[in-house]
C-alpha positions as CSV (number, residue, x, y, z in Angstrom):
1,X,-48.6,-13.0,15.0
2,X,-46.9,-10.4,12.5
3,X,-43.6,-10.7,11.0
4,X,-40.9,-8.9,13.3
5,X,-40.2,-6.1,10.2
6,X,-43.8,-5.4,10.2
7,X,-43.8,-4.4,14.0
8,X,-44.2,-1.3,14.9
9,X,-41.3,0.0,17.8
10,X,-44.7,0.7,20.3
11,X,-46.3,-2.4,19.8
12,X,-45.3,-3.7,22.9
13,X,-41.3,-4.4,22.6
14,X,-40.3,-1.9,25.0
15,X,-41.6,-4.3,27.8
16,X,-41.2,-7.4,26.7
17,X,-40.4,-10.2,29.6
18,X,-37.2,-11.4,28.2
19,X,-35.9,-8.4,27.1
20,X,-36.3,-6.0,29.8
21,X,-35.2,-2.1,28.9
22,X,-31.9,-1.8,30.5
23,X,-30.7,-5.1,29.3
24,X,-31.6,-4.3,25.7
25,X,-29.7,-0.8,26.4
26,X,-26.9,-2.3,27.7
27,X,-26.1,-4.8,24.6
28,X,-26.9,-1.7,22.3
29,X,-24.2,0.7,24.1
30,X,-21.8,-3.0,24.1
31,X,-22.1,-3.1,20.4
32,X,-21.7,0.6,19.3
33,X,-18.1,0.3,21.0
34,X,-16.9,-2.9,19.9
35,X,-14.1,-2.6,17.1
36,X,-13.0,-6.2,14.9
37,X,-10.5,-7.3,16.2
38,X,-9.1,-8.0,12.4
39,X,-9.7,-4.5,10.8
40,X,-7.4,-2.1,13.3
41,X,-8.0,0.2,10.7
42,X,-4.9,2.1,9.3
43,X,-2.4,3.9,11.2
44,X,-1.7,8.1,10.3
45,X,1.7,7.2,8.6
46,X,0.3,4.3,6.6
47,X,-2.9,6.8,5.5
48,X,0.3,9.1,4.7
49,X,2.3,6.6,2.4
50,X,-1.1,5.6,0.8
51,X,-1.4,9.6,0.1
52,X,2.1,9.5,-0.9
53,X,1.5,6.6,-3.3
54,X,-1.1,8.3,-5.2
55,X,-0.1,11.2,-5.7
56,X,3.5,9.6,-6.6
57,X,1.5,7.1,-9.4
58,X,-0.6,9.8,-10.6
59,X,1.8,12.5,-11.4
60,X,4.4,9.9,-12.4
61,X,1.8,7.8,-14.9
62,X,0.4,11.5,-16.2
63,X,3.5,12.6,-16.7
64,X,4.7,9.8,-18.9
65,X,1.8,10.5,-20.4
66,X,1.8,14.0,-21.3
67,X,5.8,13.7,-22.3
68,X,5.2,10.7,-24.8
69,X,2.1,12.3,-26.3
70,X,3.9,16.1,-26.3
71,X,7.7,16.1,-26.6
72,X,10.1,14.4,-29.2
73,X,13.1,12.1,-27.7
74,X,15.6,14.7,-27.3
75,X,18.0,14.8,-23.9
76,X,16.1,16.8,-21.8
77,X,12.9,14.6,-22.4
78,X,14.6,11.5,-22.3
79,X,15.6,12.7,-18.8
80,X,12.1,13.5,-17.6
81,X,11.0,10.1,-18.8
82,X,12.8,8.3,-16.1
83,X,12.1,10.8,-13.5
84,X,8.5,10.2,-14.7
85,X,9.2,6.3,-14.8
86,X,10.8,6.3,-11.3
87,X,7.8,8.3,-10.3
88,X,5.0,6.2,-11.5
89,X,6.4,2.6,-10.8
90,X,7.3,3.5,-7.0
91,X,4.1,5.0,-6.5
92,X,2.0,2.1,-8.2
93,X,4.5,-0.6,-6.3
94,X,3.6,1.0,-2.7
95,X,0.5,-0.4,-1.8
96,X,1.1,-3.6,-2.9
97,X,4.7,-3.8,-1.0
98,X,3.0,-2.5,1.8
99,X,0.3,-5.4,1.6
100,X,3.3,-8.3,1.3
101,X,5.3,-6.3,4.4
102,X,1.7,-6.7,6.4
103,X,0.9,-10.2,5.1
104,X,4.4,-11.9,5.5
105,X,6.0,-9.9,8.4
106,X,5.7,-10.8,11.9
107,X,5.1,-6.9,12.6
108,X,4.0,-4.5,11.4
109,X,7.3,-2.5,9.5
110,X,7.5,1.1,9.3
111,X,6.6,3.3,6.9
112,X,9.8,4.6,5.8
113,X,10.8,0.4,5.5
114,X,7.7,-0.1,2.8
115,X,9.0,3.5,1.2
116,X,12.3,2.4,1.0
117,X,11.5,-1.3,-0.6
118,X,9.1,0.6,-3.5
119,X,12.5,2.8,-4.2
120,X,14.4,-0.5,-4.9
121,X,11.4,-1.4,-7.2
122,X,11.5,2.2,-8.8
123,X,15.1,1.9,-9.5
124,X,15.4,-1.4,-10.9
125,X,12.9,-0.8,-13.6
126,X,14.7,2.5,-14.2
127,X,17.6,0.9,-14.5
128,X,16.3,-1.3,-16.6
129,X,15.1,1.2,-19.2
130,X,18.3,2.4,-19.3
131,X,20.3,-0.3,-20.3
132,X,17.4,-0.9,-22.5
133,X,18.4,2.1,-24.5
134,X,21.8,0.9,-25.9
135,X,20.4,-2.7,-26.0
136,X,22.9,-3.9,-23.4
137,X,20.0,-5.1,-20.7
138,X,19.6,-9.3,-21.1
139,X,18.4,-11.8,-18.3
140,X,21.5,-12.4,-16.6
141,X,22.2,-8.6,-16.0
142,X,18.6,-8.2,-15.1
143,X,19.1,-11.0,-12.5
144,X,22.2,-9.6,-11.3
145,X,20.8,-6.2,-10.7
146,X,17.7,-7.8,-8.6
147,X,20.1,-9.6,-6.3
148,X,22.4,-6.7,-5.7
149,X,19.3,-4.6,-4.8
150,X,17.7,-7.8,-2.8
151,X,21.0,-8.3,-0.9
152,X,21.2,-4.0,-0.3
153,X,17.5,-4.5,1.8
154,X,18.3,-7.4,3.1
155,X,21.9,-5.9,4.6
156,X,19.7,-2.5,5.9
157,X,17.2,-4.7,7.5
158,X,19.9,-6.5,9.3
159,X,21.4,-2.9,10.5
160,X,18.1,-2.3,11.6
161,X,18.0,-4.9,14.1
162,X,15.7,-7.5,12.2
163,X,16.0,-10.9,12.5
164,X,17.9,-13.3,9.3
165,X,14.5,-15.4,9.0
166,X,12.2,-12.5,8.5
């Protein structure tokens, strides 16, 4: 008897007793439609915000880039680096927001929802920098900033109609 890999499709499997023709057919055409039920796939406005994200990360991080590499610290500069900054953390925050709303939600949340929680990321690391610059940022103000912006999303999600739990 030969190994199944070495058979050849007319050696005698298209009328074999057990596996008649249309049965065969049938569990083919059953298989070629089933989806996982664990990989949905992504929906269009999650494809859109991972589109978003990218090209949010990679024009914010290659902007930083260029204007560190180019410019000297003058005001106009300075400016660009946190619009550059703001850029590149809220676009490199996205996907991984996104995969915390997924993973710890009991639905799915919208995509303006994961949007608006990489903005709150953006700005505190914005912020951040900026206090940096006069040397005024410390824990405690770092902290205080993070639970203002915490208890901001928290308030919107209860507008929204979410639950206090989730």
């Amino acid at each position: 008897m030969r190994p199944i890999w070495r058979t050849k499709v007319t050696d005698n499997l298209c009328t074999h007793p057990i596996w008649p023709m249309p049965a065969r057919a049938a569990i083919i055409v059953r298989m070629s439609d089933y989806r996982p039920p664990h990989s949905p796939g992504v929906a269009p406005d999650q494809a859109g915000l991972i589109v978003a994200a990218t090209v949010m990360a990679v024009t914010g991080w290659v902007g930083l880039w260029l204007l560190i590499t180019t410019t000297l610290p003058t005001a106009f500069p300075r400016w660009l680096f946190f619009v550059f900054l703001y850029l590149a953390v809220s676009g490199t925050v996205l996907p991984f927001v996104r995969y915390l709303n997924a993973r710890f939600t009991r639905s799915s949340p919208a995509s303006g929802v994961v949007l608006r929680q990489s903005i709150w990321v953006g700005l505190f690391v914005v912020a951040c920098a900026w206090l940096q610059i006069p040397r005024v940022l410390n824990p405690v103000i770092a902290l205080i900033l993070a639970l203002s912006l915490v208890v901001i999303e928290w308030f919107l999600h209860l507008r929204e109609g979410g639950s206090a739990e989730s």
